[in-house]
C-alpha positions as CSV (number, residue, x, y, z in Angstrom):
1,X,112.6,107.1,97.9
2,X,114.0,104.1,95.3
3,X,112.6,104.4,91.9
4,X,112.8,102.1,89.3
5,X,114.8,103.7,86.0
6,X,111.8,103.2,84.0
7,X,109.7,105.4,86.8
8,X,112.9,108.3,86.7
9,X,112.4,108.7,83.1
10,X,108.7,109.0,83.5
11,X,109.4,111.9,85.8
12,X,112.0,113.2,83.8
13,X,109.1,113.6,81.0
14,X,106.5,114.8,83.8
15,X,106.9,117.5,85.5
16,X,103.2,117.4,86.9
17,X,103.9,113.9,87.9
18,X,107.1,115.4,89.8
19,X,105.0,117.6,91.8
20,X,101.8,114.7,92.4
21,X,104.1,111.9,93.8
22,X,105.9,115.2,96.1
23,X,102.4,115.7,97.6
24,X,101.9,111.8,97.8
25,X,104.6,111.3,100.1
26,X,103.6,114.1,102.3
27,X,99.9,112.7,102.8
28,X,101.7,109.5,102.8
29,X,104.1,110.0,105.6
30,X,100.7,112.3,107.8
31,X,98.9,109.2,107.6
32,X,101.5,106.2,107.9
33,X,103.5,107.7,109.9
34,X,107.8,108.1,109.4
35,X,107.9,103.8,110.0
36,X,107.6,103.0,106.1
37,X,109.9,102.6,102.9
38,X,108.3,103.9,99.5
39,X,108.8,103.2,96.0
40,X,108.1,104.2,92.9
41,X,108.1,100.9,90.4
42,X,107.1,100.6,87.1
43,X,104.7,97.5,86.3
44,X,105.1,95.4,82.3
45,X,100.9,96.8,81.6
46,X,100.5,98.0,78.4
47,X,97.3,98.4,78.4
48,X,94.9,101.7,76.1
49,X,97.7,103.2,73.9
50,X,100.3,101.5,75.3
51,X,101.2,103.7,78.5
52,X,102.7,102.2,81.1
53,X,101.9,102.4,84.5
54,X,103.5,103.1,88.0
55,X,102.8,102.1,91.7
56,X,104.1,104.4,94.4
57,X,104.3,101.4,96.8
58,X,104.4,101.9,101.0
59,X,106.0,99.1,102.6
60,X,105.3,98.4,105.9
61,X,106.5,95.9,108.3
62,X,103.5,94.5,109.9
63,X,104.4,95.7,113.1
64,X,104.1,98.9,114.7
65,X,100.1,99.4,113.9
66,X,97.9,99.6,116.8
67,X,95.1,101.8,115.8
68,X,94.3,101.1,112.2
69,X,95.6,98.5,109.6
70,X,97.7,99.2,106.6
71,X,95.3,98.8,104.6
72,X,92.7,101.2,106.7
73,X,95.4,103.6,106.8
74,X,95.0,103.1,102.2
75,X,91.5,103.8,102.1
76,X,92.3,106.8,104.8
77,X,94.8,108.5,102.4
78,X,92.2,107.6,99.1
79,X,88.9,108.9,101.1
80,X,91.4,112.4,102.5
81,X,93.4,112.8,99.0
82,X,93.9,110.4,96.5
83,X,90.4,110.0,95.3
84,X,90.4,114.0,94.4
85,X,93.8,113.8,93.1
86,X,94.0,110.6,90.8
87,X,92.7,112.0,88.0
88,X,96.4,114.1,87.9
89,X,98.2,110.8,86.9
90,X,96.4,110.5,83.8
91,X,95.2,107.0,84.8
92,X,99.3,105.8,85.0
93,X,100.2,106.0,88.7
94,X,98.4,103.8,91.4
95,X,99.3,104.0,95.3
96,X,99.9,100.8,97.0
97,X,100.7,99.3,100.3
98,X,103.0,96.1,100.9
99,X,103.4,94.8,103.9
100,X,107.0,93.0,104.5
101,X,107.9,90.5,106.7
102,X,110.5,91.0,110.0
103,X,114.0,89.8,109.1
């Protein structure tokens, strides 16, 4: 998985976050399948107190999907996991899908 330096660091501090974003990709790979790339980015919000936040972000190419969407396969892994396990991140990581275009 490519994370940002900003998002290592954040780890580095977190070991609960170490062990959320392990499960993530787990539920994340059951649902999408092995035919994604994921991320972990930081994004410039400095929003209540200042805390930054991260996206775990599954790229897809838009291929390759012939029962469900990426985005149906989102609110699949929110409605199975995410939506129980959000409050974890302390309101600083979100899950996100990009899809990418074919070379």
């Amino acid at each position: 998985m490519k994370t940002t330096e900003a998002a290592r660091k954040w780890l580095g501090r977190n070991p609960d976050a170490v062990l959320l974003v392990d499960e993530a990709r787990d539920h994340i790979t059951t649902i999408f399948g092995d035919g994604h790339e994921l991320s972990l980015e930081d994004f410039n919000y400095t929003g209540e107190f200042g805390s930054k936040r991260y996206y775990l972000v599954i790229k897809v190419r838009p291929h390759g999907f012939h029962d469900m969407l990426p985005l149906d396969l989102l609110h699949k892994l929110d409605k199975e996991w995410w939506l129980d396990n959000l409050h974890r991140a302390g309101g600083r990581l979100s899950i996100t899908v990009q899809v990418q275009e074919d070379d």
